[in-house]
DRENMITOR-810289 format. One record per residue (C-alpha): x, y, z; residue number from 0. Coordinates in nm, 2 decimals, padded with zeros to 4 digits. Example, Ala and Ser with C-alpha at 12.3 -4.5 7.8 and 13.67 -1.06 7.14 Angstrom:
     c1     c2     c3 resi
  01.23 -00.45  00.78    0
  01.37 -00.11  00.71    1
REM end
This chain:
     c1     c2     c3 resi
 -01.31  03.50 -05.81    0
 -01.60  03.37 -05.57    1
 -01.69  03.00 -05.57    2
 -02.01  03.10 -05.74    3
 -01.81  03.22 -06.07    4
 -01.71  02.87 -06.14    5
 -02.01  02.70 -06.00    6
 -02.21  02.45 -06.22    7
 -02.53  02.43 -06.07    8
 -02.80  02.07 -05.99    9
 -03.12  02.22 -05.90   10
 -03.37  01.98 -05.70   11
 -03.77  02.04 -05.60   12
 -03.73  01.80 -05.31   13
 -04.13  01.75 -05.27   14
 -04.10  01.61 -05.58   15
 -03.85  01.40 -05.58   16
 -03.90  01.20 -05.31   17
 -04.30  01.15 -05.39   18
 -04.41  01.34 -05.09   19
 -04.73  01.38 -05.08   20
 -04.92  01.69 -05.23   21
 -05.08  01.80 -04.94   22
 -04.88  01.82 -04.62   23
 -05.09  01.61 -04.27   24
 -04.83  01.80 -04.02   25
 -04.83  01.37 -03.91   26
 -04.51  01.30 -03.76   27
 -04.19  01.33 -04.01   28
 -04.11  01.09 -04.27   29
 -03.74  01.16 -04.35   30
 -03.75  01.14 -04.74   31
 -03.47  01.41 -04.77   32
 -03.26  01.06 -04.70   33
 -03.35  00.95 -04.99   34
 -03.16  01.23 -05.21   35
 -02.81  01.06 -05.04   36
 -02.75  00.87 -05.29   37
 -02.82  01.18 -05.56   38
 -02.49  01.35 -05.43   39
 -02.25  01.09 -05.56   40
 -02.47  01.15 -05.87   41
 -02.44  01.49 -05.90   42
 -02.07  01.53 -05.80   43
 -02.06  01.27 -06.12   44
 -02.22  01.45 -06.35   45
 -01.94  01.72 -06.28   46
 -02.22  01.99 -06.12   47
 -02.05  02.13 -05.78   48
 -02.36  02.36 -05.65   49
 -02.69  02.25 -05.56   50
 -02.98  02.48 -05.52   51
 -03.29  02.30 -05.34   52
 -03.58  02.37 -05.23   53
 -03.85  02.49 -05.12   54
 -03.75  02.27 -04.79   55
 -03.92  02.38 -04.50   56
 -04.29  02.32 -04.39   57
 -04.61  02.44 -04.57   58
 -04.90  02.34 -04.72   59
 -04.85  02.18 -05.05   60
 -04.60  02.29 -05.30   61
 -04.37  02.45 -05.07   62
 -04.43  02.81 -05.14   63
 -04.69  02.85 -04.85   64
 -04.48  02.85 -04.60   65
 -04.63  02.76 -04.21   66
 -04.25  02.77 -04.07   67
 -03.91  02.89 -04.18   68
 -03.74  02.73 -03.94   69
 -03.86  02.37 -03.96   70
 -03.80  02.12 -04.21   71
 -04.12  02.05 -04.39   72
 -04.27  01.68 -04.19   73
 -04.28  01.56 -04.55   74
 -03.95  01.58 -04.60   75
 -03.83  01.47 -04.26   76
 -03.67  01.66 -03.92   77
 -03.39  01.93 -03.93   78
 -03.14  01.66 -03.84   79
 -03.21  01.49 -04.16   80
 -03.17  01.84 -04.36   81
 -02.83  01.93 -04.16   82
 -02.70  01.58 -04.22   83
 -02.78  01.62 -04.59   84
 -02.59  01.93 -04.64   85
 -02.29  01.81 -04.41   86
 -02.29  01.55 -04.70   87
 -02.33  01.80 -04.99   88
 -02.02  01.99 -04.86   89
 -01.81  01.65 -04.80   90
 -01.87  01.61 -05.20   91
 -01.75  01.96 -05.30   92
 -02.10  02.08 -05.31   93
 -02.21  02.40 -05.19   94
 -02.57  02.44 -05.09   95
 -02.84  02.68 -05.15   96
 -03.19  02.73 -05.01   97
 -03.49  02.86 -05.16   98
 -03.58  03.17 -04.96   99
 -03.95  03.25 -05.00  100
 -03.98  03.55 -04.85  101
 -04.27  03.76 -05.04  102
 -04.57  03.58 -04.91  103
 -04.64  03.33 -04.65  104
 -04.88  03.05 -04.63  105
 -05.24  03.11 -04.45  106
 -05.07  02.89 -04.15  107
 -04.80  03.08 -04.05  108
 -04.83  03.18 -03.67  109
 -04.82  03.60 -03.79  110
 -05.14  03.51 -04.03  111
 -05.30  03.30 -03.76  112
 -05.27  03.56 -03.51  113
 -05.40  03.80 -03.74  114
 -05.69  03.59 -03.81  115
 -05.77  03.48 -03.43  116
 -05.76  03.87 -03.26  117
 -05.78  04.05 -03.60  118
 -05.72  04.44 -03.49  119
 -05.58  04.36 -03.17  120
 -05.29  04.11 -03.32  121
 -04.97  04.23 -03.29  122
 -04.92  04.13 -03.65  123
 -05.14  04.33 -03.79  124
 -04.89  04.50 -04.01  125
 -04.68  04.21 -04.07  126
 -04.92  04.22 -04.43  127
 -05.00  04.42 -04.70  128
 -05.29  04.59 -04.73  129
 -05.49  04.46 -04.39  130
 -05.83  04.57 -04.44  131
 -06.11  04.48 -04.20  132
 -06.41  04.62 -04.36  133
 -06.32  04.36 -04.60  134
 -06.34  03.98 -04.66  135
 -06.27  03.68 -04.91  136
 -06.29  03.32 -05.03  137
 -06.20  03.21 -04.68  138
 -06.46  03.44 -04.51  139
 -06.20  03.58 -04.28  140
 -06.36  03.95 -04.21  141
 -06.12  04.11 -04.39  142
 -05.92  04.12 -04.72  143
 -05.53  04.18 -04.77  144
 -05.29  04.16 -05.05  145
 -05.13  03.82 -05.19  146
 -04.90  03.69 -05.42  147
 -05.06  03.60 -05.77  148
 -05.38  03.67 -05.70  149
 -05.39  03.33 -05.45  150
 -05.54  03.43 -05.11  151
 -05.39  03.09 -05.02  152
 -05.00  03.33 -05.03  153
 -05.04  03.65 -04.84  154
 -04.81  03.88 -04.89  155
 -04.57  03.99 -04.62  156
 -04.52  04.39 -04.58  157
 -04.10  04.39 -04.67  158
 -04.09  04.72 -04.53  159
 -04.21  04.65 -04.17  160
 -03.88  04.66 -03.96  161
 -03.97  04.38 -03.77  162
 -04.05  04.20 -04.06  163
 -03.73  04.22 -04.18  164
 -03.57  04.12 -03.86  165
 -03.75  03.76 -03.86  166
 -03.66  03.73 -04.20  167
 -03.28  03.81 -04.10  168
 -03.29  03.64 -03.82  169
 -03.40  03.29 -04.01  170
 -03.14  03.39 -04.29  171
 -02.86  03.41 -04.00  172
 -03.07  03.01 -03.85  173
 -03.05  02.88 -04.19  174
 -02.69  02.94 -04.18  175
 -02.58  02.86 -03.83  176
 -02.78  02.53 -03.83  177
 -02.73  02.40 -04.19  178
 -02.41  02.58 -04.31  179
 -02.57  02.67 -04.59  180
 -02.39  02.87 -04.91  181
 -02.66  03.10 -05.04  182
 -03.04  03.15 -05.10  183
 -03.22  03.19 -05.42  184
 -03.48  03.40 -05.36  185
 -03.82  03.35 -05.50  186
 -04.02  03.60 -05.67  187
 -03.78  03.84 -05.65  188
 -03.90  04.08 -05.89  189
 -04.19  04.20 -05.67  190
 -03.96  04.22 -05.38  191
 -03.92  04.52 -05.17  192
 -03.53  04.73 -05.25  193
 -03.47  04.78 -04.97  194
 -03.58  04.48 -04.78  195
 -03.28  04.32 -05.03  196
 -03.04  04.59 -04.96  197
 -03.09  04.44 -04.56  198
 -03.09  04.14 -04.70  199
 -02.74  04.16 -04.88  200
 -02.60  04.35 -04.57  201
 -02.67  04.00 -04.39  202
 -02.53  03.81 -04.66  203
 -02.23  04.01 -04.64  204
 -02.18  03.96 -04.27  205
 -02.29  03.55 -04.20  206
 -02.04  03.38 -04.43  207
 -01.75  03.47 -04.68  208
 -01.89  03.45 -05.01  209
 -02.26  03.37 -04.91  210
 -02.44  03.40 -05.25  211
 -02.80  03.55 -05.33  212
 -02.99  03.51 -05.64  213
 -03.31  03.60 -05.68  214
 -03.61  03.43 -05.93  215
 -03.63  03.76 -06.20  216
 -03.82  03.67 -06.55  217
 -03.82  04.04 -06.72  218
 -03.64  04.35 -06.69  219
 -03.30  04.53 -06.71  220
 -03.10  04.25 -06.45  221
 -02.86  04.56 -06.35  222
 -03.17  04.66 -06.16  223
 -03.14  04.39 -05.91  224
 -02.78  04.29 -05.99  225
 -02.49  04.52 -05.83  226
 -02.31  04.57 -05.48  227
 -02.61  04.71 -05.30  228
 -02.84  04.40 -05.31  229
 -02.80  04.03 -05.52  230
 -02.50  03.87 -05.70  231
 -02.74  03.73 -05.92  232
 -03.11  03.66 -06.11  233
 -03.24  03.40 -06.33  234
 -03.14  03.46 -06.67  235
 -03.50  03.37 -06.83  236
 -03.42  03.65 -07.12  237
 -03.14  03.33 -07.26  238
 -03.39  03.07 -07.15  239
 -03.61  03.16 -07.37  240
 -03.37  03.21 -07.63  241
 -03.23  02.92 -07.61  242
 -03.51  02.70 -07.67  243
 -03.72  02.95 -07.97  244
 -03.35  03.03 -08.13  245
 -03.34  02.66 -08.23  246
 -03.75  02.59 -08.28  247
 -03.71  02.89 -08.52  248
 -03.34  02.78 -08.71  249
 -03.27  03.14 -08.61  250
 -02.91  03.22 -08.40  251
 -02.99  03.59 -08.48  252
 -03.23  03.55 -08.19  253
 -02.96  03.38 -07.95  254
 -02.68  03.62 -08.07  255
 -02.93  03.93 -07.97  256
 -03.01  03.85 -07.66  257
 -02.65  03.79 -07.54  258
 -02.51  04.15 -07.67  259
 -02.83  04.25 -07.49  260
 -02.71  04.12 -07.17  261
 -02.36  04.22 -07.25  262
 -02.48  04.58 -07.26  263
 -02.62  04.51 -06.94  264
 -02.28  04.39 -06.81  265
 -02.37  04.02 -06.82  266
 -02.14  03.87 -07.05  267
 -01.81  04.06 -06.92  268
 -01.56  03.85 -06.70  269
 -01.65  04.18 -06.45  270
 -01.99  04.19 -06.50  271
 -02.31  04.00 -06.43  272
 -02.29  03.65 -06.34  273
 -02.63  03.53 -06.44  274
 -02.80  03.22 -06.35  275
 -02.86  03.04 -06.69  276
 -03.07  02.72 -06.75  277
 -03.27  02.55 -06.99  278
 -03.59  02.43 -06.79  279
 -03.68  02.46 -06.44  280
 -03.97  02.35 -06.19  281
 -04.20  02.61 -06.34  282
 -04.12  02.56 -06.68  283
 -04.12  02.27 -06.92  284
 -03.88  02.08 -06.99  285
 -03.61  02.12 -07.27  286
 -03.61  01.78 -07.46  287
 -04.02  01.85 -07.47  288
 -04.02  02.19 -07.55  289
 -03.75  02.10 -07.84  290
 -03.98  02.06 -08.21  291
 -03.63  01.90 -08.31  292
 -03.51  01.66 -07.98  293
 -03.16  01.65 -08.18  294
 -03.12  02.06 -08.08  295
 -03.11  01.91 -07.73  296
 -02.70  01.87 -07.81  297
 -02.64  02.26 -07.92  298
 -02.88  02.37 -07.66  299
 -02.63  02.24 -07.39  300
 -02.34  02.31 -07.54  301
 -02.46  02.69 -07.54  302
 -02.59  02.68 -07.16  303
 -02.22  02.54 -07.10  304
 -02.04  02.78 -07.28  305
 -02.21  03.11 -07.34  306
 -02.15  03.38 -07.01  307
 -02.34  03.32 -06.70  308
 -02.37  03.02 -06.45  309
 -02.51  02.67 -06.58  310
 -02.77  02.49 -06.40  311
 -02.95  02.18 -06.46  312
 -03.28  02.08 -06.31  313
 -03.27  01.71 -06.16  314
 -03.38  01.45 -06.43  315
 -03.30  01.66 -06.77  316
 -02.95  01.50 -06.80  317
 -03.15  01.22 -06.85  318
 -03.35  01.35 -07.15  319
 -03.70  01.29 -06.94  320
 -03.99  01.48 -07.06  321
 -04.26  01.70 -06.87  322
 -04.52  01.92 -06.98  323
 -04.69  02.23 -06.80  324
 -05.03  02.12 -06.78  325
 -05.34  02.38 -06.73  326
 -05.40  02.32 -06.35  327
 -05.07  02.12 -06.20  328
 -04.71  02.15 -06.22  329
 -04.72  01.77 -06.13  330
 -04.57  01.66 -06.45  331
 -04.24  01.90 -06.41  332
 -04.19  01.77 -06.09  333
 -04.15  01.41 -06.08  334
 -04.04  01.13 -05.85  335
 -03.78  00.98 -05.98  336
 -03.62  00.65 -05.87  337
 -03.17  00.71 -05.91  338
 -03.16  00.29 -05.97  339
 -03.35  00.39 -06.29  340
 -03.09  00.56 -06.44  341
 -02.75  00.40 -06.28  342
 -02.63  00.31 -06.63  343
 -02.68  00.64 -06.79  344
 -02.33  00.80 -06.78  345
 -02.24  00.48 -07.00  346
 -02.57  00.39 -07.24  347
 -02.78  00.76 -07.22  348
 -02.59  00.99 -07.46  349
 -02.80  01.29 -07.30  350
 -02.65  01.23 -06.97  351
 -02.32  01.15 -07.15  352
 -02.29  01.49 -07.30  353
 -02.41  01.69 -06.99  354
 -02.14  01.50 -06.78  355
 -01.86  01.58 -07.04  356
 -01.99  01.95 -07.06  357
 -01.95  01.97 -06.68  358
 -01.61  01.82 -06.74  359
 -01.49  02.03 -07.00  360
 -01.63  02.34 -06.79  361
 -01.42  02.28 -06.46  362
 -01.13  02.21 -06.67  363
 -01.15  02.51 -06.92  364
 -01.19  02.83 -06.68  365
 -01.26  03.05 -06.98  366
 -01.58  02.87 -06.98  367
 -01.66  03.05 -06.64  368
 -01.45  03.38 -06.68  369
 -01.37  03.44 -06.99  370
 -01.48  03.75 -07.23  371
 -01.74  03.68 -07.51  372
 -01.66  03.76 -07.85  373
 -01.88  03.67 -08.14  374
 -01.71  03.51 -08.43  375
 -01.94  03.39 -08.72  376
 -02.37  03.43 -08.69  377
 -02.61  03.29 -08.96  378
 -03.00  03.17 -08.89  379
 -02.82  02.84 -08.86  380
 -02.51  02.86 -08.74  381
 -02.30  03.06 -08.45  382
 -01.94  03.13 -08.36  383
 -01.79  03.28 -08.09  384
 -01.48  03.33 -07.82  385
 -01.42  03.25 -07.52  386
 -01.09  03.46 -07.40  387
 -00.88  03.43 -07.09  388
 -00.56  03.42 -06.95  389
 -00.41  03.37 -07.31  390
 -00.67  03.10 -07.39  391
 -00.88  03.13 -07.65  392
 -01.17  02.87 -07.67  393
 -01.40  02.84 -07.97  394
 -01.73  02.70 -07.96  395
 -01.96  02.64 -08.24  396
 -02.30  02.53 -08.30  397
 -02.51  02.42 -08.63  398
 -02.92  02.42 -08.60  399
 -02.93  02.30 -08.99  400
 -03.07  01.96 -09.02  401
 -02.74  01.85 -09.25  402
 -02.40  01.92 -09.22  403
 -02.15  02.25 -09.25  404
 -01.84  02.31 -09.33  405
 -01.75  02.71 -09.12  406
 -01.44  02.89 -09.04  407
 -01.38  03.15 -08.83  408
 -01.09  03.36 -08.70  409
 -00.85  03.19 -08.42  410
 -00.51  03.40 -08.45  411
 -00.21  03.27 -08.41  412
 -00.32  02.96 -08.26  413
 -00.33  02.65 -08.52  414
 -00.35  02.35 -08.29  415
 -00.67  02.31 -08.20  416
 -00.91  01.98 -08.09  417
 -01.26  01.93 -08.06  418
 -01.33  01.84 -07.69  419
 -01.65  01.63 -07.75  420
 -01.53  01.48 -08.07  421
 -01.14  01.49 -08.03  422
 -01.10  01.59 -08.44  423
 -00.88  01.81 -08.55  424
 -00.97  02.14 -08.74  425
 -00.77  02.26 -09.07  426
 -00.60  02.59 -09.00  427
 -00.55  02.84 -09.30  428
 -00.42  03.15 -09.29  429
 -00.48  03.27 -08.94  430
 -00.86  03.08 -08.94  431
 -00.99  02.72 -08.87  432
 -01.16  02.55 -09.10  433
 -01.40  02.24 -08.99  434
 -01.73  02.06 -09.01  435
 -02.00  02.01 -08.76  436
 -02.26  01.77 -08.84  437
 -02.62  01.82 -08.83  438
 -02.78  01.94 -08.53  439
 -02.42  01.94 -08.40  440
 -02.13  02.19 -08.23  441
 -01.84  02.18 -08.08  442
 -01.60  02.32 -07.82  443
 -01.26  02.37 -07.99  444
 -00.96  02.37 -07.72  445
 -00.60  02.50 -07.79  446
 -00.32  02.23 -07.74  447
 -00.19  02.41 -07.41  448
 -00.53  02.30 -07.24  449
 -00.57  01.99 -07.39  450
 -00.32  01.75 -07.18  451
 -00.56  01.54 -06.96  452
 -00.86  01.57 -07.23  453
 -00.64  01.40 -07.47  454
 -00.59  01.11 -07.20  455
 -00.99  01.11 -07.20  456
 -01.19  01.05 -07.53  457
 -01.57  01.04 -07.50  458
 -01.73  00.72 -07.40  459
 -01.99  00.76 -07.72  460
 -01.91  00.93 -08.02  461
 -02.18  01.25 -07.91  462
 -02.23  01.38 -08.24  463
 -02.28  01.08 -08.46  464
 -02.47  00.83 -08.16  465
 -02.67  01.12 -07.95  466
 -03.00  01.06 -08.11  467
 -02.99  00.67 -08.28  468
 -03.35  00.63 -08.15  469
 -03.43  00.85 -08.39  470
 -03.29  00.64 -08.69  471
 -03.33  00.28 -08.51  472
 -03.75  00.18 -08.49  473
 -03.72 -00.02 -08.22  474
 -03.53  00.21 -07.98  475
 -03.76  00.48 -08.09  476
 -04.06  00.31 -07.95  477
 -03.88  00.31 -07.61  478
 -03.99  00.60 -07.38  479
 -03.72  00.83 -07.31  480
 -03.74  00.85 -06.95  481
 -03.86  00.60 -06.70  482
 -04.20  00.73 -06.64  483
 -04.52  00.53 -06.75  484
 -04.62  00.56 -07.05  485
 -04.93  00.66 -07.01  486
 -04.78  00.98 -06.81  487
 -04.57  01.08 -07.11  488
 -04.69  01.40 -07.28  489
 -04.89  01.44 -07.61  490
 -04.78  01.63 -07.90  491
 -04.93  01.95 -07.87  492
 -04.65  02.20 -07.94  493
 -04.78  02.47 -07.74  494
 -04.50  02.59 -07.50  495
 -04.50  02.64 -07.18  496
 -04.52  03.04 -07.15  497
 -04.85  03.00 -07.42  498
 -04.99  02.75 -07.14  499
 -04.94  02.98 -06.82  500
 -05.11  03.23 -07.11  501
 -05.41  03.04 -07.17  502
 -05.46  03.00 -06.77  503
 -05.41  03.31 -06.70  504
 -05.69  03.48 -06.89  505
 -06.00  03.41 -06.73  506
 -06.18  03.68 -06.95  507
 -06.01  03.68 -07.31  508
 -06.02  03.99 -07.48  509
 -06.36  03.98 -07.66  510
 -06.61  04.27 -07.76  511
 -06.78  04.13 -07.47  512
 -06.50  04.19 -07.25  513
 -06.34  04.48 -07.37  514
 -05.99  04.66 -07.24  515
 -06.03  04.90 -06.93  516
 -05.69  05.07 -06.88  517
 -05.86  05.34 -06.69  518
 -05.90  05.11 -06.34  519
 -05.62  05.03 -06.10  520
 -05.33  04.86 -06.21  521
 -05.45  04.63 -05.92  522
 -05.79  04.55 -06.05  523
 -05.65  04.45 -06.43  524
 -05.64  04.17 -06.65  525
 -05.33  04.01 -06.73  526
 -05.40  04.14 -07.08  527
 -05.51  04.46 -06.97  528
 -05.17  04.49 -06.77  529
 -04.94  04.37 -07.09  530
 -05.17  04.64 -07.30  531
 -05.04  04.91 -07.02  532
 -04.68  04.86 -07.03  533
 -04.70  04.87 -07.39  534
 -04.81  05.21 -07.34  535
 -04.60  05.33 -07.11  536
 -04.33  05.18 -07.38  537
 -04.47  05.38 -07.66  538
 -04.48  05.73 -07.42  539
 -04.08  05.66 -07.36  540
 -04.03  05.53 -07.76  541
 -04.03  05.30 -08.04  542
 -04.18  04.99 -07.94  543
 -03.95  04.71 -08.10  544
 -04.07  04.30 -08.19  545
 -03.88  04.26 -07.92  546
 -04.03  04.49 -07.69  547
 -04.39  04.34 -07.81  548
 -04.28  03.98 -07.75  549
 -04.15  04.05 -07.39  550
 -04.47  04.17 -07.26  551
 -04.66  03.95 -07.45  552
 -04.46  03.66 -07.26  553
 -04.47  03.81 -06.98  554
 -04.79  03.61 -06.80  555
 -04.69  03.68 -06.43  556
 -04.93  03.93 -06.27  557
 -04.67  04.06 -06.00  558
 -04.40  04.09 -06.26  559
 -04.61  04.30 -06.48  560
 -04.76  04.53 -06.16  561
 -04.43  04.59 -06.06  562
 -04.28  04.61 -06.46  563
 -04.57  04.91 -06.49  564
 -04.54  05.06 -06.16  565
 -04.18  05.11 -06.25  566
 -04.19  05.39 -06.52  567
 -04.16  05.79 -06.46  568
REM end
């Protein structure tokens, strides 16, 4: 096993964070990376031993318009600071991993300028897609070329110019020798080039043992980037968005369908895919706002703890703070956050409570981590399954319902049995245990053999009956749930966060006025008119499932959808 197989994962956006401002000055550098010192000691708390970071190195604004790969963005300080901060990472137990933007660049980067200042003559001319100098844009350059998103701000790099790749290897191999880094998440990897990956994985084989890459994928069959020839792992949006509509809806079915899904993939075998699970991220909402119910934040965890794949939570969730995508900023799902705020949570916040005892649980229970699936017991409100290996078989249960239930399910020859968040005891009748899990509750239920040092260690607050008492008590339920200002908090729309992106990213809704045209270049289409193409192309192969229907229509992302259309026969 790789350290990545048992890795429980802290993600951070560092711009945010730290407050930096939204537009970088290139002023001299202000070394707010030192403030995320003390978040180490928080993290290694809160049982998470990975950290993936970033974007970190100097751009524009958010991060994802790069100007240099090799220098720490001024914002966030000098490389010193950054190689100091992942000395201190690895002195915790924490391996590190950078966010490797390597689809587009920003506008600043010294290929683009060059290409802008001598234009046919640059020497970088073919560092870019689709150079054209009979063209010209918002910018009024002279000539047009092909970008990320739509955003002329990101143009995109040409993955399959050797010397291309070389820069990108080379700053891969810099990355590494300068900040002894563990792995790169790589963004937008679903429009990226094969075989720029394949020469990226050959570098990742070669520049540390178990250097790990994972690349940003929202739709598709994961075995498609996932297997010896180019990443470890992708971003398991298929269970993210399961997660969070599988308890909206009261409906497991939905949960349940989308892990055999990814078992048939290979993702929920001990051999298989080790997907990159999480419940919100800095391009999606967060969980306790998406929630219609903010009880379901309990059996929402316990699932991204236990079900295959690798956990990851995003800075300032174990807290329960809110954030919601708004139409023009990703502001709100990206917030400073002051650690002093929140030094009593592990004792008083039963959110943070239950993620630190989930973290627990998972780095002393390695069936959590490598252990087969086996599904046990599924309603619309409650689900059962296994967790085999090694001769251990774990039990974890969950209950949506908004009252109490009494379930048993199959456990073999094994009678003695405890929950590890409560510490109750199931019956055990004729080879199955019998128990009850409140409302909105679940449990992990551990054999006696693994229970030794758990038993030593009850829960600080009773998770399932204190979790949400600001529910029940008025005056704690007038308290915000995070330490933001009130006035930043979100309002009540229920619109999530994929139905947002949505209504952004039709500029021309689909009106007699502005009909269809699938006849044009995938290039020149709609976000509509793109969904409305793969649906066809679905049709010519087959039936065309709900499911089918509600991938594409989630699907907002224009390069996802290019490249999801571009990739039929």
């Amino acid at each position: 096993m790789s350290w990545y197989d048992d890795a429980v994962f802290y993600h951070i956006y560092p711009l945010g964070l730290t407050g930096a401002p939204k537009q970088n000055s290139y002023g001299p550098p202000e070394s707010r990376l030192n403030q995320l010192i003390p978040w180490i000691d928080h993290i290694r708390s809160i049982n998470c031993n990975a950290l993936y970071i970033g974007p970190l190195f100097e751009s524009v604004g958010h991060g994802y318009e790069t100007t240099d790969y090799r220098k720490l963005d001024s914002r966030l300080g000098t490389n010193e600071d950054l190689k100091q901060f992942t000395r201190l990472c690895h002195e915790a137990g924490i391996r590190v991993i950078f966010d490797g933007v390597f689809n587009h660049t920003g506008r600043d980067f010294f290929a683009f300028r060059d290409l802008r200042q001598n234009r046919e003559n640059s020497p970088y001319k073919d560092w870019y897609c689709q150079v054209d100098f009979w063209g010209n844009n918002e910018y009024d350059d002279g000539f047009s070329y092909a970008n990320w998103g739509g955003y002329n701000l990101l143009p995109r790099l040409n993955q399959r110019n050797p010397a291309v790749q070389d820069y990108i290897c080379e700053t891969i191999r810099f990355w590494v020798d300068e900040f002894d880094i563990d792995g790169i998440r790589l963004d937008a990897a679903d429009v990226l080039d094969f075989s720029f990956m394949q020469r990226l994985r050959q570098v990742a084989d070669t520049v540390k043992p178990e250097f790990w890459l994972m690349g940003e994928v929202i739709h598709g069959e994961y075995s498609r980037w996932v297997n010896e020839g180019t990443l470890h792992s992708v971003t398991n949006y298929h269970l993210h968005k399961a997660l969070y509509s599988g308890h909206n809806d009261h409906n497991y079915f939905e949960i349940a369908h989308t892990v055999k899904r990814l078992y048939d993939m290979g993702g929920c075998r001990p051999e298989g895919l080790k997907l990159y699970n999480f419940v919100d991220n800095h391009d999606v909402e967060r969980i306790y706002t998406k929630l219609n119910n903010k009880k379901h934040f309990l059996p929402v965890h316990i699932l991204l703890y236990t079900l295959p794949g690798i956990p990851s939570i995003y800075y300032g969730s174990e807290f329960g703070i809110e954030g919601r995508k708004e139409r023009y900023s990703d502001d709100s799902l990206r917030p400073a956050l002051n650690l002093e705020d929140f030094k009593d949570a592990k004792d008083n916040n039963p959110c943070t409570v239950l993620i630190t005892r989930l973290g627990r649980l998972r780095r002393l229970l390695p069936a959590l981590s490598r252990g087969d699936y086996q599904e046990l017991s599924l309603t619309t409100g409650q689900y059962a399954f296994a967790r085999k290996w090694n001769g251990t078989d774990l039990i974890i249960a969950v209950n949506n319902a908004d009252h109490e239930v009494t379930m048993e399910v199959s456990c073999g020859e094994d009678c003695d049995y405890t929950g590890g968040l409560s510490g109750s005891e199931p019956e055990f009748r004729d080879g199955r245990l019998i128990f009850t899990l409140p409302a909105c509750g679940g449990e992990i239920w551990i054999p006696g053999h693994c229970l030794e040092e758990n038993r030593d260690n009850p829960p600080e607050i009773d998770l399932t009956q204190e979790l949400w008492i600001r529910d029940k008590d008025p005056e704690r339920r007038e308290q915000p749930v995070n330490n933001l200002q009130k006035e930043n908090l979100p309002s009540e729309d229920k619109n999530s966060d994929l139905q947002s992106d949505k209504a952004d990213s039709k500029a021309k809704p689909d009106t007699a006025e502005n009909p269809l045209d699938l006849n044009k270049p995938y290039e020149e289409m709609t976000i509509a008119e793109l969904q409305a193409a793969v649906l066809n192309k679905l049709a010519a192969n087959g039936p065309v499932t709900d499911r089918m229907k509600r991938d594409v229509e989630e699907n907002v992302y224009r390069d996802s959808l290019l490249n999801w259309v571009k990739s039929f026969r």
